[in-house]
Every structure is written in structure tokens, then in C-alpha cells.
NULUM-114686 format. One record per residue (C-alpha): residue in one letter; y, x, z. Coordinates in steps of 0.001 Angstrom, whole numbers, padded with zeros to 6 digits, always signed. Layout:
N
AYXZ
...
This chain:
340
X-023790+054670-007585
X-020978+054926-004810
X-020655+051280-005722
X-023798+050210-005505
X-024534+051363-002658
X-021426+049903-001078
X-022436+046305-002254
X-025906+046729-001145
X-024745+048078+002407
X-021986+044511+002745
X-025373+042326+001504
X-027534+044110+004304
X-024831+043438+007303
X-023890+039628+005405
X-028135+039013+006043
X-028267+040721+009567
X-025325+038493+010386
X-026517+035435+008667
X-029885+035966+010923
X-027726+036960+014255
X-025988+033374+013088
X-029919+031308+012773
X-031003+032780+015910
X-028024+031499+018050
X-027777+028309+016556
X-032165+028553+016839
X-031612+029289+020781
X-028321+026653+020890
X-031386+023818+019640
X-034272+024873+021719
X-032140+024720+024598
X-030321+021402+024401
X-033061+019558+023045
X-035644+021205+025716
X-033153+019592+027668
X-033327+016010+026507
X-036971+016257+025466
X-037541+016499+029273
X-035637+013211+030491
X-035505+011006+027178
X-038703+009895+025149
X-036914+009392+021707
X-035683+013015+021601
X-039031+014475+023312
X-040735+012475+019481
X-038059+014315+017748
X-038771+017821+019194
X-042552+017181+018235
X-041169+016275+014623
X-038999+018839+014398
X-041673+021483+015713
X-044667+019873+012972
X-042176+020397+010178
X-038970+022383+010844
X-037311+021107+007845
X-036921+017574+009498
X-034053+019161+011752
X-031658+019404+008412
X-032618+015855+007433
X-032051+014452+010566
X-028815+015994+011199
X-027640+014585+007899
X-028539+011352+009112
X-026854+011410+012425
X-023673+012579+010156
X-024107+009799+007973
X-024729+006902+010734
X-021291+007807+012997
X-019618+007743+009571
X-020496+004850+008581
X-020295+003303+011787
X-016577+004792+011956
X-016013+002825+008487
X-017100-000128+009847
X-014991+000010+012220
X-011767+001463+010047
X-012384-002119+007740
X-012528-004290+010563
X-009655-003098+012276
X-007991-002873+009003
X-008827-005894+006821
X-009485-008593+009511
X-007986-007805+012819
X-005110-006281+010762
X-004264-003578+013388
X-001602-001627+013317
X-002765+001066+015693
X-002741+004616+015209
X-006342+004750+015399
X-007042+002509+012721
X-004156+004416+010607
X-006579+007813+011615
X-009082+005985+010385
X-007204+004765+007003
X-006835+008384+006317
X-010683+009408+006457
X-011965+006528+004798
X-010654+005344+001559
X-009281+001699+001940
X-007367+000106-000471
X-004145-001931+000438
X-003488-002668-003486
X-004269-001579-006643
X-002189-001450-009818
X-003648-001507-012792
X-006552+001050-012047
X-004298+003249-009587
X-005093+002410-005451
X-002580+002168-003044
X-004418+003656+000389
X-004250+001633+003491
X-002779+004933+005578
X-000050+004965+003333
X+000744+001513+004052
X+000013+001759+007776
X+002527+004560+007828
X+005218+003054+006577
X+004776-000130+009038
X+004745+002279+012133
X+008175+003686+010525
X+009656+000208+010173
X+008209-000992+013895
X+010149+002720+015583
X+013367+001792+013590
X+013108-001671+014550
X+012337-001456+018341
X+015778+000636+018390
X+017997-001937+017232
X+020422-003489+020034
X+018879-006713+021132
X+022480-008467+021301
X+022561-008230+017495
X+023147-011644+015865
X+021008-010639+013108
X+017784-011861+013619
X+015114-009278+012733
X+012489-009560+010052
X+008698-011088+011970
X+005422-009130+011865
X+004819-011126+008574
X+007857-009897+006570
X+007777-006766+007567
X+004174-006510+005947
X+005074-008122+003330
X+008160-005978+002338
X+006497-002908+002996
X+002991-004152+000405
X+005646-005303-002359
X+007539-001872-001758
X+004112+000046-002227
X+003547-001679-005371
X+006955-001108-006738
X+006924+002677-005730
X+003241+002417-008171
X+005323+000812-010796
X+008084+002750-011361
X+005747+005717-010889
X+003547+004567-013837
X+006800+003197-015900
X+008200+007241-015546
X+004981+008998-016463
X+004738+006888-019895
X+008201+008450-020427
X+008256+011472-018776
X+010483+010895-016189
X+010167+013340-012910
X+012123+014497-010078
X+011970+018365-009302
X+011846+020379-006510
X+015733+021557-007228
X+016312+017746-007382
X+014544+016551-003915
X+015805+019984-002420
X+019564+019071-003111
X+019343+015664-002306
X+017768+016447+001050
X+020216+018874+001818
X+023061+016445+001489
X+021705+014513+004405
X+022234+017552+006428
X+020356+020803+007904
X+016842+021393+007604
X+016682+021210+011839
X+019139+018232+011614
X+017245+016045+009624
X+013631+016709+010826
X+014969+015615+014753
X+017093+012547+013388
X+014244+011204+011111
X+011753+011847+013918
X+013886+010134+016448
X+015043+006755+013978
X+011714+006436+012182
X+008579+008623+013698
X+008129+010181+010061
X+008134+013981+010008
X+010181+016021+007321
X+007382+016063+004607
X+007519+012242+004875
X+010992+012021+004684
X+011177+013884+001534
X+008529+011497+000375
X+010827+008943+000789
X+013577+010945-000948
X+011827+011607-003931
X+010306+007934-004654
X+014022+006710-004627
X+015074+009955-006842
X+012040+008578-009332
X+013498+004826-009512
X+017364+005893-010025
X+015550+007820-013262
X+013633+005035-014437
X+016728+002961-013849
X+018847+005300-016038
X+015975+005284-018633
X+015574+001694-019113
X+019198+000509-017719
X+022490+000363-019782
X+025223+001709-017597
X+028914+001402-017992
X+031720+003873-017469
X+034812+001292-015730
X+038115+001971-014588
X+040534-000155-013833
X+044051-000969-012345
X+044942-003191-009230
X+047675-005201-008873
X+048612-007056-006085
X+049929-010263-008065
X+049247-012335-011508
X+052966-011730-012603
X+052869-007493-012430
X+049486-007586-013612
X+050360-009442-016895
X+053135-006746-017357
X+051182-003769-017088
X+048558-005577-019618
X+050974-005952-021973
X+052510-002219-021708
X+048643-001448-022107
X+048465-003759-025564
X+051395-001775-026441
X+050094+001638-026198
X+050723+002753-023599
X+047828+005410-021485
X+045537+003489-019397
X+045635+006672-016953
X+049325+007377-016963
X+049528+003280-015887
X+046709+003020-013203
X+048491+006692-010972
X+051948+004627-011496
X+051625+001077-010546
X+047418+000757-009595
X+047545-000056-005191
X+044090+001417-005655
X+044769+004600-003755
X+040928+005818-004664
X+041415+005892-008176
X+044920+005746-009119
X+045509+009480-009014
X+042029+009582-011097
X+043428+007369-013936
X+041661+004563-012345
X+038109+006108-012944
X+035529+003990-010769
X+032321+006032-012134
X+029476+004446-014279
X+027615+001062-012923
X+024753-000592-014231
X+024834-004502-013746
X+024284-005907-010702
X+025903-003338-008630
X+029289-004432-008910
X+028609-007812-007674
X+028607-006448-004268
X+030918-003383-004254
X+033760-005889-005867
X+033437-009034-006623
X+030975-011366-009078
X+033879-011993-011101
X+034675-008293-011656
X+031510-007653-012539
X+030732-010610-014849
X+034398-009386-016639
X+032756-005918-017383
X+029908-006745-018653
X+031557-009100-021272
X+033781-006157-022369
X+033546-004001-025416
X+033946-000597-024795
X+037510+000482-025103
X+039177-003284-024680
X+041961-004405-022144
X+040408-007628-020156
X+042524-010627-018933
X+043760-010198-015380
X+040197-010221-013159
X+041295-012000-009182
X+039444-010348-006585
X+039918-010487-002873
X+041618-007100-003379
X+043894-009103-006176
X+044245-008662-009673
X+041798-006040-011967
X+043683-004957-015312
X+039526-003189-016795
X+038523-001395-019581
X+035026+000068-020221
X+035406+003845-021725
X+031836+004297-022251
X+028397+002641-022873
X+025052+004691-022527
X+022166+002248-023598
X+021683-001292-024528
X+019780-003317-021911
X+022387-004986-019640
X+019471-006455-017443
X+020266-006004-013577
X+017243-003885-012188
X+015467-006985-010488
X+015336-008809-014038
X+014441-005235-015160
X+011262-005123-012669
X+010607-008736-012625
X+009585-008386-016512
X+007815-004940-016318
X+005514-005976-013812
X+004261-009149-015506
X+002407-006294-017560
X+000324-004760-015079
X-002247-006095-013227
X-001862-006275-009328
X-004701-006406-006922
X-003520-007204-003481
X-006426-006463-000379
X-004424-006663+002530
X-003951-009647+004093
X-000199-010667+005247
């Protein structure tokens, strides 16, 4: 019964303050529209309505609701979709209302997530020295890179759920903390970019996701290798390698490499297309014509001559990842909205 009683005593004060709650919002109503009734006709007809049938004050609050939200959508698509602005009104307004910048196959890509990523861009941008000889992307490509980024982040998002590719929190935690402290981070990313720490670990993650999907659907190659500084040396330490001789024992005696001589002449494991640019074309087209475990031909770089063997191979699609993406997204359909 002690029970009982106890719920029954909670309902009585929940009703007494539920009523304490009418009457102040009653006395709140009588006196700002006894107010307007006075000095404007339209809300001295309303007051009327509202006192023939009391239910007409619910309805016509709903209403006002309704009107300066839809006049606030209005707004939100014109600024958005025609004017293009890039205010941070219209990206407050991106976040209430749910515009679409793009759509991949039935998944949206929301306006106020592209909006943000433009304002990061712009505060990065505005930064740069003006003296640079590089002449900085326009209005135009800045859009446009940001849209096609949006639509790749969709993309490799949809290509790991079919196979169950994710990034965890240990994952994004430890590659955050290699950019730094927590304190660190959150003032650098704020000052470079306007993005706050949850953004920034947004950003983290989506590139986490793609170096996933890139080791799901990418061959990579474990490479080492041994630099020589001219043709003639080279060809001798190839031919001591034909012989027999260890690869490792080789690359800490004779490779000028100082990075990876003491290592055996270990450079890691590369997928194609990243060599290109860390080497040379040539080193990279050498690799990727190698079998696993064979001694290549003397390789020139601008660093001189590349004695390379591949140890290991883990999967079979030598694509580079733009071939990679260029053929995945052919099968998904892409709905653009935003105009450029």
C-alpha cells in the first residue's frame, strides 16, 4: 500500500504542477495578446477566435511554427542551390533543413557537410603566404574538389560495409594521438582549418576507412633494395646476389642508402602508384614487373642505380588506387545537386 500511495501522492503534485504550468502560460497569453488585441486588428480577430473556441490557440500556434519554417527553408535553398552562398548562415541553415549536395546510390550527402568542409578549405587557404608562386585553386575548384571528395568518402564507405571493413575507436584514438596532445591538436586544427576536434577526427577516420579498403581491394608489395652509386658496382653486387649470396648481408655492406642499409635494405610494403613519386617511375614500373623473390636488372634513378627484389606479395590486383576507384564507381549511381 506504502507504494501506492507514494505513486498516487507524485501523480497529485505532477497534476498540481502541470495546472501551476497552464495557468502561467494561460496568464503569459491573456497578457501579450490583450496587448496586441488593443493596437493591431488581425490579433484583436484572433483573440475573438481564440476566446469562441479555445482549441484554435494550439492550431494556430502550429501554424505560425510551420510558416517561419518553411519560410526559413526557402530561404536555406535559395541561398544554397542558386545564390550558392557560402555563409555561415546558410551552413546553419544546411544543418536544420535537409538539403542534398549529392546522392550515391540511395545514400544523401547533406549540404552542411559540404558547406563545412568549404569553410575549412577557405581558413586554410586565406593563410597561405601571398608571395607563393603556386597559384591557388579558384572558388570553382575548390567546390569542385571538395563535391568529388564527398562522393568518394560515400564510396569507399559503401565499398567497406559490403566487406566489412571498419575503423575502431582504438584505431582513430591512436592515430589521433600521433598528431600530438589532445590540447595540441584541438588549438592547431582550430587555428589552420576552423574545424573543432570532433571534426578533425572525422577527417581522421574517413582516411583510416580508405587505407582499409585500399588494403582490401589493393595488391601490395614488400620491396627492398640496394643503391649503388654507379652501373659498374651495381652489376657486381647483382652478380654476388645470382651467386648466393644474402640480399641483407649485401644491402648493410655496399647499399649508400643509409635508411635501409642497416635494415637489409627493407623499404616497407607499397601498393602501385606510390612509388612513382617517392622514387622514381622507373623504380616503380621495375617492381611491379618482378616476381616475388627475383634479382632485377640495375633500375637508374636520380639517386643512381636500384639492385630490387620483392620478398612478398599480399593480393592480386596491381591496379593503382585511381584505376581502382575509377572502375568501382562506374557501378553506382551519382546524383550531383549542387551547382559548381
Amino acid at each position: 500500500m506504502d507504494g501506492v500511495t507514494k505513486i498516487r501522492g507524485f501523480l497529485r503534485l505532477l497534476g498540481d504542477f502541470l495546472a501551476y504550468i497552464w495557468r502561467l502560460v494561460a496568464s503569459l497569453y491573456n497578457a501579450v495578446w490583450g496587448f496586441l488585441a488593443v493596437r493591431v486588428p488581425i490579433f484583436r480577430a484572433l483573440v475573438a477566435r481564440h476566446v469562441r473556441n479555445p482549441s484554435t490557440v494550439i492550431i494556430d500556434i502550429a501554424i505560425c511554427i510551420l510558416t517561419v519554417y518553411f519560410a526559413f527553408g526557402v530561404t536555406g535553398y535559395v541561398l544554397v542551390y542558386p545564390q550558392r552562398a557560402e555563409t555561415r548562415f546558410a551552413e546553419a541553415l544546411s544543418i536544420v533543413y535537409p538539403l542534398p549536395a549529392a546522392r550515391v546510390n540511395s545514400s544523401f550527402i547533406w549540404t552542411h557537410r559540404f558547406l563545412e568542409r568549404l569553410r575549412f578549405l577557405n581558413t586554410f587557404t586565406a593563410q597561405a603566404p601571398k608571395d607563393l608562386k603556386i597559384k591557388p585553386p579558384t572558388n570553382r575548384e575548390l567546390r569542385t574538389r571538395i563535391l568529388e571528395g564527398l562522393v568518394e568518402n560515400q564510396v569507399i564507405y559503401l565499398e567497406a560495409r559490403k566487406r566489412g571493413v571498419k575503423v575502431t575507436k582504438k584505431e582513430l584514438q591512436a592515430a589521433v594521438d600521433k598528431q600530438g596532445k589532445s590540447s595540441e591538436i584541438k588549438a592547431k586544427v582550430r587555428k589552420l582549418y576552423g574545424m573543432s576536434l570532433a571534426q578533425f577526427q572525422q577527417v581522421i577516420a574517413e582516411e583510416l576507412l580508405r587505407e582499409k579498403v585500399k588494403d582490401a581491394v589493393l595488391s601490395k608489395l614488400r620491396v627492398r633494395h640496394i643503391l649503388l652509386l654507379d652501373l659498374t658496382t651495381a652489376d657486381e653486387v647483382r652478380s654476388l646476389l645470382k651467386s648466393g649470396k644474402s640480399f641483407k648481408a649485401l644491402a648493410n655492406k655496399y647499399s649508400q642508402d643509409s635508411n635501409t642499409a642497416k635494415s637489409g635494405g627493407d623499404l616497407g610494403y607499397w601498393r602501385k602508384g606510390e612509388l612513382t613519386s617517392q622514387i622514381s617511375p622507373g623504380f616503380e614500373k621495375a617492381v611491379f614487373a618482378l616476381k616475388v623473390k627475383t634479382i632485377s636488372q640495375p633500375v637508374q634513378s636520380q639517386y643512381g642505380f636500384h639492385i630490387i627484389q620483392v620478398t612478398e606479395q599480399i593480393g592480386t590486383n596491381k591496379q593503382t588506387y585511381p584505376e581502382w576507384y575509377a572502375a568501382t564507381i562506374k557501378g553506382y549511381k551519382i546524383k550531383k545537386y549542387l551547382r559548381i
